[in-house]
N, C-alpha and C positions, 0 to 999 in steps of 0.2 A: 845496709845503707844508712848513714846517718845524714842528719837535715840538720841545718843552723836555723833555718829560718822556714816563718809559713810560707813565705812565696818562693821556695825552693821546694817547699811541703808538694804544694796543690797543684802541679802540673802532674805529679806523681799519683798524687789521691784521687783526678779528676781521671786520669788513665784508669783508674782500679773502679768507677762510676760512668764509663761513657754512654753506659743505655739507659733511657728516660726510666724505663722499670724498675731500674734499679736506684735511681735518685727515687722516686716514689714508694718504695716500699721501704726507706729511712724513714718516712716521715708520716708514715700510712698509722702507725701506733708510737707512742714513747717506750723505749728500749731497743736493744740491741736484735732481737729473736728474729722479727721478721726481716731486718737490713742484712744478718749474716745468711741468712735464707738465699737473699734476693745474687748476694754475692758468690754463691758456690753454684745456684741453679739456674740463673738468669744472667750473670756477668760471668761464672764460670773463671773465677780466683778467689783470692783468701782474701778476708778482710784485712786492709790496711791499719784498721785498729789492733790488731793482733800484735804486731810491733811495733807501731807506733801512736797508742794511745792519745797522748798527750794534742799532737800534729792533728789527728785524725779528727777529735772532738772539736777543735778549733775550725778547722774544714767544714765538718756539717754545722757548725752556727753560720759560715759563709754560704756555703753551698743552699743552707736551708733561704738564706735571709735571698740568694739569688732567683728562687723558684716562686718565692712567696712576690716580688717586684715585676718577674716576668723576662731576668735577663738570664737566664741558663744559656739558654739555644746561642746566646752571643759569646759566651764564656767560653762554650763549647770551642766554639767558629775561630775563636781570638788563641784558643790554645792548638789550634790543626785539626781540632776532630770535627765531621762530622755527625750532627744529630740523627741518630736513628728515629726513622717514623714509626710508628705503631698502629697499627688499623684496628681499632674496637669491634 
């Protein structure tokens, strides 16, 4: 699959992230170790950085800057999905 553009990117990327877990566990240390974790055990697919690196890194500056504001859950809702709840 090739991408021209980010906003062709992150409908894609946000698909490969729809569980709160797993946006969270990007952002829980700097590096890659624990977000690839969260993507094979907890979203159960491959990281979209795998092929698409460039796209990917772009997306978590967005993705981060969306969680850090409070508007995930709308991003979510405005692309079709669904926020999964999570009980502590």
């Amino acid at each position: 699959m090739n991408f021209r553009s980010m906003e062709e990117f992150w409908p894609y990327y946000m698909n490969h992230h729809s569980k709160p877990a797993t946006r969270r566990w990007h952002f829980a240390v700097l590096g890659y170790g624990l977000a690839w974790y969260s993507h094979f055990f907890v979203e159960g697919n491959v990281p979209a950085t795998f092929r698409h690196p460039f796209w990917s890194l772009l997306c978590d500056f967005k993705m981060f800057g969306l969680m850090l504001t409070g508007q995930m859950d709308r991003e979510i809702k405005r692309l079709g999905k669904r926020p999964v709840l999570q009980v502590y």
